[in-house]
C-alpha positions as MATLAB code, in Angstrom:
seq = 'XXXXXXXXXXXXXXXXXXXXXXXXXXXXXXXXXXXXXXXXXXXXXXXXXXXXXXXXXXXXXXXXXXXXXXXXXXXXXXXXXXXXXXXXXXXXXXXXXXXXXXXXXXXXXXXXXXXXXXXXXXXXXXXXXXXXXXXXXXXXXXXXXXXXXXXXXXXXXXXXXXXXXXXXXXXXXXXXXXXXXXXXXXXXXXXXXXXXXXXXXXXXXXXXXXXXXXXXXXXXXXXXXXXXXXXXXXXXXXXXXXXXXXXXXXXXXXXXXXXXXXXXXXXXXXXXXXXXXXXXXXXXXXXXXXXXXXXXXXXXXXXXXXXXXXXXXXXXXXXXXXXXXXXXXXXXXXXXXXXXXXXXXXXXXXXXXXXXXXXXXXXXXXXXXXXXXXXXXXXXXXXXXXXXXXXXXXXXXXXXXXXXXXXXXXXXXXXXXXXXXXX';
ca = [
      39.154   -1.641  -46.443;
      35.767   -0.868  -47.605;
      34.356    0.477  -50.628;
      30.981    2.441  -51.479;
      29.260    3.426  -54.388;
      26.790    5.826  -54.388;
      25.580    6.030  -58.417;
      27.109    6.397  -61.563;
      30.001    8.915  -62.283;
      30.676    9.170  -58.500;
      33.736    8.813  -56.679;
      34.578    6.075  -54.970;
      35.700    6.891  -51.146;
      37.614    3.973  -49.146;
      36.852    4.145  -45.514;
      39.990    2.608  -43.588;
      41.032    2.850  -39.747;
      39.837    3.119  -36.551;
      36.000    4.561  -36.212;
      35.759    4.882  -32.446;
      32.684    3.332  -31.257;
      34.238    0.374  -29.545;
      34.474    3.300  -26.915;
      30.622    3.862  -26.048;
      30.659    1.332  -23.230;
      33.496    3.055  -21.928;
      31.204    6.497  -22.295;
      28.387    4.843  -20.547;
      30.691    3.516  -17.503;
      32.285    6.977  -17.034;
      28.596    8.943  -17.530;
      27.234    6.409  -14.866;
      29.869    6.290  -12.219;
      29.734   10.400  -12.476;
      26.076   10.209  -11.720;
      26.309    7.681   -9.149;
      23.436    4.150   -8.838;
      20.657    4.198   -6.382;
      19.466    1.157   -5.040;
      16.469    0.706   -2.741;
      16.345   -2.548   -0.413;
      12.955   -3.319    1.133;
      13.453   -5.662    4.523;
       9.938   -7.839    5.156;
       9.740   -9.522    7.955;
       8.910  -10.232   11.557;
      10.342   -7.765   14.633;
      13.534   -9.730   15.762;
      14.585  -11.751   12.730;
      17.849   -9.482   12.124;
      16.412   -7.514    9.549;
      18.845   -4.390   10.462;
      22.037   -6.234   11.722;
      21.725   -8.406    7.858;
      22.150   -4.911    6.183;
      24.575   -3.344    8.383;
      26.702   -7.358    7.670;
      25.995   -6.426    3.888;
      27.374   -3.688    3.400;
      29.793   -3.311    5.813;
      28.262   -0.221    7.835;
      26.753    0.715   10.503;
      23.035    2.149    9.459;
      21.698    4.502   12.182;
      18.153    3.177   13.843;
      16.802    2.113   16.844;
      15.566   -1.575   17.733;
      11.401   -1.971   16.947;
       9.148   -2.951   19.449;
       6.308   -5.362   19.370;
       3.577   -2.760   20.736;
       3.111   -1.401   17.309;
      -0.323   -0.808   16.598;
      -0.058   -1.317   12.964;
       2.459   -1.949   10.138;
       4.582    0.891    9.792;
       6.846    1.120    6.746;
      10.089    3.564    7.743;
      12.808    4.605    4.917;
      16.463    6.014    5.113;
      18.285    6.881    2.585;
      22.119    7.078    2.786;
      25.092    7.797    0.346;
      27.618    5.049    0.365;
      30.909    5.130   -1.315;
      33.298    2.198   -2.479;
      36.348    3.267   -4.554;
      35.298    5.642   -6.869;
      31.736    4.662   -7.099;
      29.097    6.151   -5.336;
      25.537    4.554   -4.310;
      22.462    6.189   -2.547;
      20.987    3.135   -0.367;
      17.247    3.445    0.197;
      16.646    0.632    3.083;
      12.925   -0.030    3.977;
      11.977   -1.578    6.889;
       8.868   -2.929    7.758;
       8.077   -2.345   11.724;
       5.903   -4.209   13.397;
       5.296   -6.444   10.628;
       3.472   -9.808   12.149;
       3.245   -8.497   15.919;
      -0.715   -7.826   15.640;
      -3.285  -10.115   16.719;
      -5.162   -9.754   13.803;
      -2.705   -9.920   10.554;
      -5.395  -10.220    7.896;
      -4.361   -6.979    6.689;
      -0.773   -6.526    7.299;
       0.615   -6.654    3.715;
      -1.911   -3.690    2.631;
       1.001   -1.009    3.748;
       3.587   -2.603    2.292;
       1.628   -3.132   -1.222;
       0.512    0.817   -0.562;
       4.076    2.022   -0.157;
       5.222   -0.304   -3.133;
       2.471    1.990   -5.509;
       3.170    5.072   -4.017;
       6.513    4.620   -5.355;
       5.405    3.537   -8.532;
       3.215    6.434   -8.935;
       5.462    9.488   -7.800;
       7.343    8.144  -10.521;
       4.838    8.038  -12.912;
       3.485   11.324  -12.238;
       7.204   12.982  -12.891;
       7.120   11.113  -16.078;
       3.509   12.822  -17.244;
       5.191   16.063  -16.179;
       6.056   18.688  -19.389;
       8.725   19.495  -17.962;
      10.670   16.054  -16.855;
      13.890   16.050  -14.823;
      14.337   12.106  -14.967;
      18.181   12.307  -14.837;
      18.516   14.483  -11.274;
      15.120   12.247  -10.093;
      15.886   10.185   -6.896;
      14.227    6.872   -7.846;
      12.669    5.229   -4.560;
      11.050    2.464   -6.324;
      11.986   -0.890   -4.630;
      14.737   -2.520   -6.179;
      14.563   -6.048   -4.240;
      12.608   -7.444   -1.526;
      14.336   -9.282    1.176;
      11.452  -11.541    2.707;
      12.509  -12.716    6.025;
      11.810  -15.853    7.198;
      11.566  -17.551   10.633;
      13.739  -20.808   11.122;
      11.017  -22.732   12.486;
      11.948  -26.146   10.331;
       8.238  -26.551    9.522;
       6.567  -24.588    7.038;
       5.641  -21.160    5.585;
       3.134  -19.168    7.619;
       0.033  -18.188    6.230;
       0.675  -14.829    6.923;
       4.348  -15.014    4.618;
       2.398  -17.090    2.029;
      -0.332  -14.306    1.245;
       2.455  -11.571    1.826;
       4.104  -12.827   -1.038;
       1.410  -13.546   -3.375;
       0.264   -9.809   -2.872;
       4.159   -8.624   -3.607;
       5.102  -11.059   -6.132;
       3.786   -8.865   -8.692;
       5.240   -5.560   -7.434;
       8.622   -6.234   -6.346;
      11.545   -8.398   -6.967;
      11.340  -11.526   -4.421;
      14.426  -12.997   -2.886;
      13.304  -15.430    0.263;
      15.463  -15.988    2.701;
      15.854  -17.760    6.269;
      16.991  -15.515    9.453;
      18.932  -16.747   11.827;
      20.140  -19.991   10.019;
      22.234  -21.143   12.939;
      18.982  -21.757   14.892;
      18.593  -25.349   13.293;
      20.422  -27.624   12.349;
      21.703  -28.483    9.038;
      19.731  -31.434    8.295;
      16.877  -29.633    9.238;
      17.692  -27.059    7.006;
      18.086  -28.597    3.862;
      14.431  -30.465    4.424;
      12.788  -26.884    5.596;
      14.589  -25.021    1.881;
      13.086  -27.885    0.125;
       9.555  -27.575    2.169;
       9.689  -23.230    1.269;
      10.378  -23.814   -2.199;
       7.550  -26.319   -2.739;
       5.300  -24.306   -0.636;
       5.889  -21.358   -3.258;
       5.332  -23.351   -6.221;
       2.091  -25.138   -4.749;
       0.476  -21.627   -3.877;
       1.583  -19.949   -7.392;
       3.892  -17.314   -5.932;
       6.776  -16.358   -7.873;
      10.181  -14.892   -6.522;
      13.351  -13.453   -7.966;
      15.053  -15.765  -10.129;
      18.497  -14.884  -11.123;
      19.178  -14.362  -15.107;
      20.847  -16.852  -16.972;
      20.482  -15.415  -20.524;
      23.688  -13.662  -20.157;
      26.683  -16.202  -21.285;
      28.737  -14.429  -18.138;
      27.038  -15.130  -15.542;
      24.479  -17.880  -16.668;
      26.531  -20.663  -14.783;
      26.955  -18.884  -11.282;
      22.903  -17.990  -11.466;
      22.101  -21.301  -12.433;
      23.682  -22.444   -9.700;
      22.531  -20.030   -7.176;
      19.270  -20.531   -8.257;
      19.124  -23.956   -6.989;
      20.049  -22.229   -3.584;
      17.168  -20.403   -2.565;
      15.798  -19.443    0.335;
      19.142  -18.513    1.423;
      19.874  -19.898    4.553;
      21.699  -16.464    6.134;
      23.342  -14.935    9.102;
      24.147  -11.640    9.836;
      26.519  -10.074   12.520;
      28.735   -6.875   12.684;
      30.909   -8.134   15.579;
      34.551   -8.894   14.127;
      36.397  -12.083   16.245;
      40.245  -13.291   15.583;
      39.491  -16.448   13.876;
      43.314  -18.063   13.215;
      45.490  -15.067   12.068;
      42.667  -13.383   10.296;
      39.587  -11.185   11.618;
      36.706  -12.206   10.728;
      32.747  -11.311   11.402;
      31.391  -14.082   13.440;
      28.744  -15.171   16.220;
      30.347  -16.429   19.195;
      28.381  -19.535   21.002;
      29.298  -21.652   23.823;
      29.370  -24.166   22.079;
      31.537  -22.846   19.379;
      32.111  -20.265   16.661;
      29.694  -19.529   13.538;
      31.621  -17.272   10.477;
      29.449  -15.238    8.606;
      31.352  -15.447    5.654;
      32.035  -19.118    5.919;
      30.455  -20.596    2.941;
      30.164  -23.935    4.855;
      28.297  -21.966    7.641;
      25.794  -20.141    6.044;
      24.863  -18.633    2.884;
      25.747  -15.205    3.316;
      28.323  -14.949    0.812;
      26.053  -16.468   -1.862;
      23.449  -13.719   -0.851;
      26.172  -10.971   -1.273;
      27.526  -12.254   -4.560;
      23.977  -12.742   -6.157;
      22.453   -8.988   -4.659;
      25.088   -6.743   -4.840;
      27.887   -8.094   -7.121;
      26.375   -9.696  -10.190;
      22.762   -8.738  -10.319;
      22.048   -5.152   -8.995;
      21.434   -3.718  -12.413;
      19.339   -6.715  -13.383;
      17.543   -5.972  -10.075;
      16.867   -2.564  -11.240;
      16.236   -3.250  -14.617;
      13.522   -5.915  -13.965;
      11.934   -2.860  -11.605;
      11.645   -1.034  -14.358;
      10.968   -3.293  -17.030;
       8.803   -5.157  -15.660;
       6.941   -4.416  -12.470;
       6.766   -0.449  -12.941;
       5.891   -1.179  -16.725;
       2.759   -3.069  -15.438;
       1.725   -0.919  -13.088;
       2.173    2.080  -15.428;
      -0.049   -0.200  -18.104;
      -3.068   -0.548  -15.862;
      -2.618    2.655  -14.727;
      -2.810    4.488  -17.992;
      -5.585    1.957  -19.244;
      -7.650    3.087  -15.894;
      -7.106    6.186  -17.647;
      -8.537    5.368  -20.422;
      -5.707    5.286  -22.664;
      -5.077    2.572  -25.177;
      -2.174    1.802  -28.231;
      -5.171    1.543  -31.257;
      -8.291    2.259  -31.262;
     -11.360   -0.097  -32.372;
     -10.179    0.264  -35.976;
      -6.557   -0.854  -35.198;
      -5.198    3.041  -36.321;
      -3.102    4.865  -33.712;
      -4.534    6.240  -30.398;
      -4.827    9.925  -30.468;
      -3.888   11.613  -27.266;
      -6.018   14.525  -28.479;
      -8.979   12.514  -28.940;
      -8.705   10.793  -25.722;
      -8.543   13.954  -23.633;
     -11.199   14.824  -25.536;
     -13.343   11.862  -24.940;
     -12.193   11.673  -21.579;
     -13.257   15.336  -20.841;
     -16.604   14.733  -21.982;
     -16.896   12.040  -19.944;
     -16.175   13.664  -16.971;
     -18.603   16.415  -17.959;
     -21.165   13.737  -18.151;
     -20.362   12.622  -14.723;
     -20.273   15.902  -13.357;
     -23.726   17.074  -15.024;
     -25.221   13.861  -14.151;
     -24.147   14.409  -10.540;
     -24.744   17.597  -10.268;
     -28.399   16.425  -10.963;
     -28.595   13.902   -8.743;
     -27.434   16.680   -6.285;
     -30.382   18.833   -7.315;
     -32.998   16.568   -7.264;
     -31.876   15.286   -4.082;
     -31.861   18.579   -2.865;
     -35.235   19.160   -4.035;
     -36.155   16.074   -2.600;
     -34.923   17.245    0.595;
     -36.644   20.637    0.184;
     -40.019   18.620   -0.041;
     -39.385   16.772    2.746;
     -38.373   20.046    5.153;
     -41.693   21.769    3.551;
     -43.957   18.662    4.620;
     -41.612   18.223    7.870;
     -42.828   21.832    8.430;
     -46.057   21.532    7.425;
     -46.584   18.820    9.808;
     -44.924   20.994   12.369;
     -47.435   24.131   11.406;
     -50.546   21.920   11.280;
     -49.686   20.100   15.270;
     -49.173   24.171   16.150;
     -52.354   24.931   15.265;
     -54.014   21.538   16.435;
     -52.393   22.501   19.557;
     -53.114   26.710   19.468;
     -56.887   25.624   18.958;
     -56.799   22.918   22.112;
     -55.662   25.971   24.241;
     -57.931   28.699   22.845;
     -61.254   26.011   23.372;
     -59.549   25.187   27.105;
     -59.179   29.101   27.580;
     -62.857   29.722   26.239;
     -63.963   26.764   29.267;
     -62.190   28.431   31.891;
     -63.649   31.687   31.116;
     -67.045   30.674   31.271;
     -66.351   28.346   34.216;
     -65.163   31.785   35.601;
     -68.242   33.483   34.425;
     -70.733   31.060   35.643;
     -68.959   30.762   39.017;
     -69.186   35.081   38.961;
     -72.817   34.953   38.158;
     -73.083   32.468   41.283;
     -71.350   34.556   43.385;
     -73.140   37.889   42.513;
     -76.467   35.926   42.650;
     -75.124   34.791   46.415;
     -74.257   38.485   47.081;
     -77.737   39.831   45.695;
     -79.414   37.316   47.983;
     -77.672   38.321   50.658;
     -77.986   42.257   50.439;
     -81.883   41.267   49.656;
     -81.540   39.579   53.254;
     -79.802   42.352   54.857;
     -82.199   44.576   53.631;
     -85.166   42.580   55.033;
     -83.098   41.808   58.198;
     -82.662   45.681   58.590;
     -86.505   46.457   57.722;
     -87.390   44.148   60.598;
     -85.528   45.363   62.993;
     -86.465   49.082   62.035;
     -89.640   47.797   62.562;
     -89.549   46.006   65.744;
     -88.001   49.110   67.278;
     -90.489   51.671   66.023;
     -93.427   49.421   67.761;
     -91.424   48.929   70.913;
     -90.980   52.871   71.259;
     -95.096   53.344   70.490;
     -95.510   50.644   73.240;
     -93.503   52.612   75.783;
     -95.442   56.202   75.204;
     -98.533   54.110   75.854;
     -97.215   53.058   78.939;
     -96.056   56.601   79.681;
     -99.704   58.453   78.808;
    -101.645   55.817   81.270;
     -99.023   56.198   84.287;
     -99.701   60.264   83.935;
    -103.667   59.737   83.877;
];
């Protein structure tokens, strides 16, 4: 029983009996199971480490897609989405694969489409949460969940091209490394190559998943698992009669390997620590953490802050305001660099122009003066000529005069002749 008194001259009102609210994590597990949990898997790793048979071995289902080639071009991120259902829970399964990841020549670049696709997320997200009109609770959230990195089982070391991967991600996503294909070495060699990862990691500052262990319930089983990692996994959807039971298996000639034999391979551990303890923590480290820093530098690229220089509250107001003139600053001062280089540009065509005008006339004058010299080569050489032809009629004409002449004293000659035969 409780009593309370509120002042002087009041009554006194014992409050007895059950309240209620022991009930709210019951409300929370019915709301949630009504909505359903998303989950969004993203599968790094080189073409033919058993990126797609792991998932299908996970969760116990055959995911449609067609075997990757090594003639990729590029990396090529592809996502499905599909709605599972396990008793009366349902989960949308986002798996992302990376294709072609590792198969160039050149690999400098190949973690630049995973770390775009890994914002992209990030920022459809933020951009429905800046909306004024926000529909958070019907949103399909594709930001990635957990990363599955995918390692080869050489039994040496990390490649450079997994090392900087995972530096670039490390900050992005939720890390969990593990080793494909664990049945490829031995188990002696395994143990030394976990050891050589995990050192590897630490030495080049890159920092994976590591299971929670403030939570009293499942501090002892992460604790544990911790110490585990890379898991050492193998994945295969083919069911064999092992004793009186069915189980899923890899069959060798040498002999059998069970998936789901703890003393085999580290599948089960894998299982247990993604899907059955710490898929919310998974989700709530996204969100927490990695979305909350991207959403931070984001906003602060923005120009938005918590206090301003005098330590008083950020006005949104203000900074639209502040931003906006800004922006008109930029755009003015651009829009003058614009003109003047369009000005320049017009100076340049006028000179370009005038250089083009000047050569014209350069050139009109060169033809005009060699016109003007072939005209009065052609007059000079028509003077010549008519001279020649004024000569020559002044020849004729003397020509002719002779001869008119010669024939005149011929014909006097002959009537001589005539006159002195008659006598």
């Amino acid at each position: 029983r409780a009593a309370a008194t509120v002042g002087e001259g009041c009554r006194t009102v014992p409050l007895a009996g059950h309240v209620g609210f022991d009930s709210l994590p019951d409300q929370l597990v019915n709301k949630s199971v009504s909505q359903g949990f998303c989950f969004n898997i993203l599968c790094v790793g080189e073409t033919g480490l058993g990126k797609s048979t792991l998932m299908d071995t996970l969760f116990n289902t055959k995911f449609e897609g067609e075997p990757a080639t090594h003639t990729q071009p590029g990396v090529q991120l592809r996502s499905n989405t599909y709605d599972l259902q396990e008793s009366n829970v349902g989960l949308k399964l986002t798996i992302v694969s990376t294709v072609g990841f590792g198969d160039q020549i050149n690999k400098e670049d190949s973690y630049k489409p995973i770390v775009e696709f890994i914002d992209a997320q990030f920022e459809a997200y933020l951009q429905e949460e800046l909306k004024i009109r926000r529909v958070l609770h019907t949103y399909h959230d594709s930001r990635i969940h957990a990363c599955l990195y995918f390692i080869a089982p050489t039994g040496h070391s990390l490649k450079s091209l997994d090392l900087v991967t995972m530096k670039k991600l490390d900050s992005k996503v939720n890390i969990i490394p593990i080793i494909a294909k664990s049945d490829a070495i031995s188990k002696s060699e395994l143990t030394k190559f976990k050891i050589k990862i995990t050192s590897e990691l630490v030495n080049n500052g890159v920092q994976i998943y590591q299971f929670p262990t403030d939570d009293e319930s499942v501090a002892e089983i992460n604790g544990t698992m911790n110490a585990h990692l890379p898991f050492a996994v193998i994945g295969s959807t083919e069911e064999l009669k092992i004793g009186n039971k069915m189980m899923k298996a890899r069959q060798y000639p040498w002999g059998t390997v069970q998936v789901e034999n703890e003393a085999h391979c580290d599948f089960v551990k894998l299982r247990e620590m993604l899907i059955r303890v710490n898929m919310e923590d998974l989700r709530e480290q996204t969100h927490s953490r990695h979305y909350e820093l991207y959403r931070r530098c984001k906003l602060e690229e923005m120009g938005f802050k918590d206090t301003d220089p005098d330590s008083k509250p950020f006005s949104l107001q203000e900074t639209y305001e502040a931003k906006r003139n800004e922006f008109l600053g930029e755009l003015q001062k651009k829009e003058e660099e614009m003109r003047q280089m369009f000005v320049q540009r017009v100076k340049e065509k006028e000179a370009e122009l005038k250089e083009a005008e000047k050569e014209l006339h350069e050139k009109f004058d060169r033809l005009k003066k060699l016109h003007q010299d072939e005209k009065k080569k052609l007059e000079d050489k028509k003077k010549s000529l008519d001279d020649e032809v004024n000569a020559f009629k002044q020849r004729k004409t003397a020509a002719e005069l002779l001869q008119s002449q010669g024939s005149q004293a011929g014909g006097s000659q002959t009537l001589k002749r005539d006159k002195e035969k008659k006598k």
